[in-house]
C-alpha positions as a Markdown table, in Angstrom:
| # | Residue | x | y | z |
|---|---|---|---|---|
| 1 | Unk | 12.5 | 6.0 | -1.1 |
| 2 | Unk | 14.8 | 5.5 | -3.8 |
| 3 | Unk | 15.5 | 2.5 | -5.4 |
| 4 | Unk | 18.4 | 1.1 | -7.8 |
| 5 | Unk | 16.0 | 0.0 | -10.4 |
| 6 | Unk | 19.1 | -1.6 | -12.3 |
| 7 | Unk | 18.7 | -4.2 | -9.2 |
| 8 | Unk | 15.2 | -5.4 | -11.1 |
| 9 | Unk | 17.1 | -7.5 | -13.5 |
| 10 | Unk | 19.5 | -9.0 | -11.1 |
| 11 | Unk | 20.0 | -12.3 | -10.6 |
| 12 | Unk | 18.8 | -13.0 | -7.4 |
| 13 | Unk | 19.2 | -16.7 | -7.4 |
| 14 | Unk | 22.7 | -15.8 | -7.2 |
| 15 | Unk | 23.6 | -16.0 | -3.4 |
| 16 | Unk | 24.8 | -14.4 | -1.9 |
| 17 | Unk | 22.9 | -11.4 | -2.4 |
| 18 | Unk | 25.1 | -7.5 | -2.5 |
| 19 | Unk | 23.4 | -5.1 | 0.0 |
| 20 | Unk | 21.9 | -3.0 | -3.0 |
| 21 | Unk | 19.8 | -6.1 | -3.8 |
| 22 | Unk | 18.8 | -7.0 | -0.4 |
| 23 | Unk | 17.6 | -3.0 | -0.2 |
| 24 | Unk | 15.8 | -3.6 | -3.3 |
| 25 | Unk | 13.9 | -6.7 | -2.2 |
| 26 | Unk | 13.0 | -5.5 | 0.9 |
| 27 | Unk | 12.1 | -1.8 | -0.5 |
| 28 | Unk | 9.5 | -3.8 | -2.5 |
| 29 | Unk | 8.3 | -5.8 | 0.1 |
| 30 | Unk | 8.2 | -3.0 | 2.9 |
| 31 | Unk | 6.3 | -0.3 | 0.6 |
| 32 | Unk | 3.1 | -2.0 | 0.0 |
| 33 | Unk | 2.5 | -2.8 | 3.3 |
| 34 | Unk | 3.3 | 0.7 | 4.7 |
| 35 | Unk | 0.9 | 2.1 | 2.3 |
| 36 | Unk | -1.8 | -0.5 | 3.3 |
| 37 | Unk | -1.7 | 0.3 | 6.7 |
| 38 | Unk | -1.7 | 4.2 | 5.6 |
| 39 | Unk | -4.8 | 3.6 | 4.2 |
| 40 | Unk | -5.9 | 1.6 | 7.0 |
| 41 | Unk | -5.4 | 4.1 | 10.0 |
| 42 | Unk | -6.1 | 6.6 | 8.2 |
| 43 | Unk | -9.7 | 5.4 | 7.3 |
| 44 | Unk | -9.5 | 5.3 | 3.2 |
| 45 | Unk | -10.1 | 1.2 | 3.3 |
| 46 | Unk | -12.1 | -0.8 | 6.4 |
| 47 | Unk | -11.4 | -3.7 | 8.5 |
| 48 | Unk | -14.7 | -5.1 | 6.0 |
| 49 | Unk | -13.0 | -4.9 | 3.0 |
| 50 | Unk | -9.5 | -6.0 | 4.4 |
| 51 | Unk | -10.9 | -9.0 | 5.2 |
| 52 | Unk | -12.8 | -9.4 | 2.1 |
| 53 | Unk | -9.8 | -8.9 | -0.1 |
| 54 | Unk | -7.7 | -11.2 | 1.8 |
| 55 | Unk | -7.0 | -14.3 | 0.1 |
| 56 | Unk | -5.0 | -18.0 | 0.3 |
| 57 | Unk | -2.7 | -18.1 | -2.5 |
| 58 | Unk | -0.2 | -21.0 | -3.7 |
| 59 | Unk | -2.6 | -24.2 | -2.4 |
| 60 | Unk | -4.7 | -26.1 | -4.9 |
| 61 | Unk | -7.9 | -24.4 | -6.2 |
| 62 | Unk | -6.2 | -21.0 | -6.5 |
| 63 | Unk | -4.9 | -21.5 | -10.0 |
| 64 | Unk | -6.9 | -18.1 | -11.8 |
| 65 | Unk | -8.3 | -16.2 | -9.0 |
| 66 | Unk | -6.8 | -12.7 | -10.1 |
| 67 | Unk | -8.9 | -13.2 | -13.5 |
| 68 | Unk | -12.3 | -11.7 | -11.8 |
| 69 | Unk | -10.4 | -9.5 | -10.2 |
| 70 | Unk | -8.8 | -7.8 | -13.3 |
| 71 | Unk | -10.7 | -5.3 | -14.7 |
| 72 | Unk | -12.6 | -4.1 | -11.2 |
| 73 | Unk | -12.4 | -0.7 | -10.1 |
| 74 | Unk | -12.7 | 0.2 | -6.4 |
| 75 | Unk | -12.7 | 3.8 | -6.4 |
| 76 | Unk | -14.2 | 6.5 | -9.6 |
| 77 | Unk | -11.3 | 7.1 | -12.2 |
| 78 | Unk | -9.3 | 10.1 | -10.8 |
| 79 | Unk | -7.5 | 9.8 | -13.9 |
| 80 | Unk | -10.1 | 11.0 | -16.0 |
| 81 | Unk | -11.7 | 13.6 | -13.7 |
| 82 | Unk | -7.9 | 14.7 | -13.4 |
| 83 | Unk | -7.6 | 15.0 | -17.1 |
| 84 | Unk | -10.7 | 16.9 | -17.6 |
| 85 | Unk | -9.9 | 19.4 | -14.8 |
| 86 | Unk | -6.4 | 19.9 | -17.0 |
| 87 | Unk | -4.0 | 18.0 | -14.5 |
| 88 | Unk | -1.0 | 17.5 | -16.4 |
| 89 | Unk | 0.2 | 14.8 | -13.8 |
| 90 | Unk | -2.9 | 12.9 | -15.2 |
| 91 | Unk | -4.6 | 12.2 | -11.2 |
| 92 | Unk | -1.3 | 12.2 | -9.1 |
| 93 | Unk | -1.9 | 13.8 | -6.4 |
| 94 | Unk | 0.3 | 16.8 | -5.7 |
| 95 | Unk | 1.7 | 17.7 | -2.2 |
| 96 | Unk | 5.0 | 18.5 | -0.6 |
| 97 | Unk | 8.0 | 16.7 | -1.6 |
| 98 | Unk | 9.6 | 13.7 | 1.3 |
| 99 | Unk | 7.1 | 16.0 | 3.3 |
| 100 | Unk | 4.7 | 13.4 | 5.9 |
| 101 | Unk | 1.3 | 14.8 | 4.5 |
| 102 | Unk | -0.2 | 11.5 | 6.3 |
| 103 | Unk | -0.1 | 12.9 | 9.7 |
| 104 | Unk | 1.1 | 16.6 | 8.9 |
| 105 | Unk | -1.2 | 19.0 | 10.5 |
| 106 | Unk | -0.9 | 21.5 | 8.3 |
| 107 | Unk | -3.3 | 23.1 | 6.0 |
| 108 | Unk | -2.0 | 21.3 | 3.2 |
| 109 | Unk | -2.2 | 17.9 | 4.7 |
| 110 | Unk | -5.4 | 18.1 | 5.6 |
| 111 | Unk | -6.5 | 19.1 | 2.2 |
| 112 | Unk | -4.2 | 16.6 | 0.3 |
| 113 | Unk | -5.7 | 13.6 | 2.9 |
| 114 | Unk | -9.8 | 15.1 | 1.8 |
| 115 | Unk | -8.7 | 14.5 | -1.4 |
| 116 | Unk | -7.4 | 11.5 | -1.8 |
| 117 | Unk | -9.7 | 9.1 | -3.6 |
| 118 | Unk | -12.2 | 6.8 | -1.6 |
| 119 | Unk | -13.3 | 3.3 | -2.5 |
| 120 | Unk | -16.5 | 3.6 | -4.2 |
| 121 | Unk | -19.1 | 2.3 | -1.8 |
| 122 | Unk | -21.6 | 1.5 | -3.7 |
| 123 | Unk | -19.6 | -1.7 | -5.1 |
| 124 | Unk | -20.9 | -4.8 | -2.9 |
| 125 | Unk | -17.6 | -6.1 | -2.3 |
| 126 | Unk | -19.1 | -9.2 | -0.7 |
| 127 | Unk | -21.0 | -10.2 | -3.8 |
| 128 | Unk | -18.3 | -9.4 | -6.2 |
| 129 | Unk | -15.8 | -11.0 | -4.1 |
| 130 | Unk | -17.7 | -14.5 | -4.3 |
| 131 | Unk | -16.1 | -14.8 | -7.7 |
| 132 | Unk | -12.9 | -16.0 | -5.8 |
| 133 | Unk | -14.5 | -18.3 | -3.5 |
| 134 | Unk | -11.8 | -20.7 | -3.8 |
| 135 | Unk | -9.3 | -18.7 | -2.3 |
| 136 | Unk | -11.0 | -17.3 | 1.1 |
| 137 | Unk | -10.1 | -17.7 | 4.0 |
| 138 | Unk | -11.6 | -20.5 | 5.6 |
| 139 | Unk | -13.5 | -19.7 | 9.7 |
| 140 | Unk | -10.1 | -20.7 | 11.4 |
| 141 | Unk | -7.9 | -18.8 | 9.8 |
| 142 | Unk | -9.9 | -15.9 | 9.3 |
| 143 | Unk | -9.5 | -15.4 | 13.5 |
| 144 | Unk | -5.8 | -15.6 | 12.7 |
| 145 | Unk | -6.0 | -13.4 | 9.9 |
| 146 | Unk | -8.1 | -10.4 | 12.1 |
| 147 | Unk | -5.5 | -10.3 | 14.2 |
| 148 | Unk | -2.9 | -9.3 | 12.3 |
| 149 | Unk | -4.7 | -6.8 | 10.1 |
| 150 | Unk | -6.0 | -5.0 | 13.7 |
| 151 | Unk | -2.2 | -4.0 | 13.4 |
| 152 | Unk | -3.1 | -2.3 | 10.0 |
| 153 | Unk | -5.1 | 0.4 | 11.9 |
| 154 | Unk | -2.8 | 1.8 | 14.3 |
| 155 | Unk | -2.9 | 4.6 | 13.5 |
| 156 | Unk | 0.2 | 5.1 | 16.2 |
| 157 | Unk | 2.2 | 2.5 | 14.1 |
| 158 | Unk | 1.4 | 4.1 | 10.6 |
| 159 | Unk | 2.9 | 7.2 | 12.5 |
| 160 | Unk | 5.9 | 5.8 | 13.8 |
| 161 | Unk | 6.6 | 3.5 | 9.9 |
| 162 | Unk | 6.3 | 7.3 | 8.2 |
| 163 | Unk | 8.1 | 8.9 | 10.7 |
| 164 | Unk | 10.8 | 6.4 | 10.2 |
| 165 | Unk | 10.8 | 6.5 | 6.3 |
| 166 | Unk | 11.2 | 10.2 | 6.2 |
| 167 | Unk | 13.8 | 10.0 | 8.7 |
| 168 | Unk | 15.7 | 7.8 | 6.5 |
| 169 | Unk | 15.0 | 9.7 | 3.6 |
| 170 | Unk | 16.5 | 13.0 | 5.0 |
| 171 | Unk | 19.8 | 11.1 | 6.2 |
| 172 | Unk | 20.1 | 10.1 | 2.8 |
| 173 | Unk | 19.0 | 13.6 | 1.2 |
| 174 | Unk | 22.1 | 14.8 | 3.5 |
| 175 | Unk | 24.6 | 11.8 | 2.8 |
| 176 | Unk | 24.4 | 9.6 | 5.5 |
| 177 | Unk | 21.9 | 7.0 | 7.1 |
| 178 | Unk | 19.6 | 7.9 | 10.0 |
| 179 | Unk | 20.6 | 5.3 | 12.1 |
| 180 | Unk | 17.3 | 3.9 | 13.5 |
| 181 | Unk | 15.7 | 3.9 | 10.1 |
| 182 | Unk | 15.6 | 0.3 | 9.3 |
């Protein structure tokens, strides 16, 4: 996915908005949750600690409830275990270039998808997450909230998303947009 990273210091209060913005805004928006539900269907995170990690922001009571979260770490450092092991890429993980290795069923997908990094389960999520009590999600809207993250497991809908990215990105590779790719 490529960006126009020049687009980051736009004014967007400016309306209206040129197309290269509107890609950029919704580029940023769009990526996190196609990764999310990459790791979701593919098993790396759980419905558990979805629901444990999802939060009310913006009402009162919430002021300060990334400051517990700061300094946690979910999974071991790859970094460093990458950096011992001589990884000049310092724990990116290598693979295939605009190549799907999510749901490739190749050799090298498989491998790539064994070794990508697990949350550490030893971490009780439930008593480290009752430092943001203030901002969970209350009984009622919990139901609501389980609903839409059952989405985030598909695994036939994180299959269809990459399929569609890649798409788009090989139109672009060979100068022109796929046309079902947004």
């Amino acid at each position: 996915l490529e960006l126009c990273l020049a687009e980051a210091l736009s004014n967007f209060e400016r309306r209206p908005l040129r197309l290269t913005q509107l890609h950029y805004a919704l580029s940023l928006a769009w990526c996190p949750l196609l990764i999310l539900r990459a790791l979701c269907s593919f098993e790396i995170v759980g419905n558990e600690e979805i629901m444990l990690l999802s939060h009310r922001v913006g009402h009162p009571g919430s002021a300060g409830w990334t400051r517990p979260l700061r300094n946690l770490c979910f999974a071991p450092d790859a970094s460093a275990a990458a950096a011992a092991e001589g990884d000049a890429l310092g724990g990116i993980y290598a693979g295939a270039y605009a190549e799907d290795l999510w749901t490739g069923t190749s050799e090298e997908a498989e491998v790539w998808r064994r070794g990508l990094p697990r949350p550490d389960r030893s971490i009780r999520l439930a008593q480290v997450m009752q430092m943001t009590a203030a901002v969970h999600l209350p009984p009622d809207t919990q139901r609501c909230a389980q609903l839409g993250i059952a989405e985030l497991f598909s695994r036939e809908t994180a299959a269809r998303d990459l399929a569609a990215l890649y798409r788009a990105h090989r139109g672009h590779r060979n100068g022109h947009q796929a046309p079902d790719a947004y």
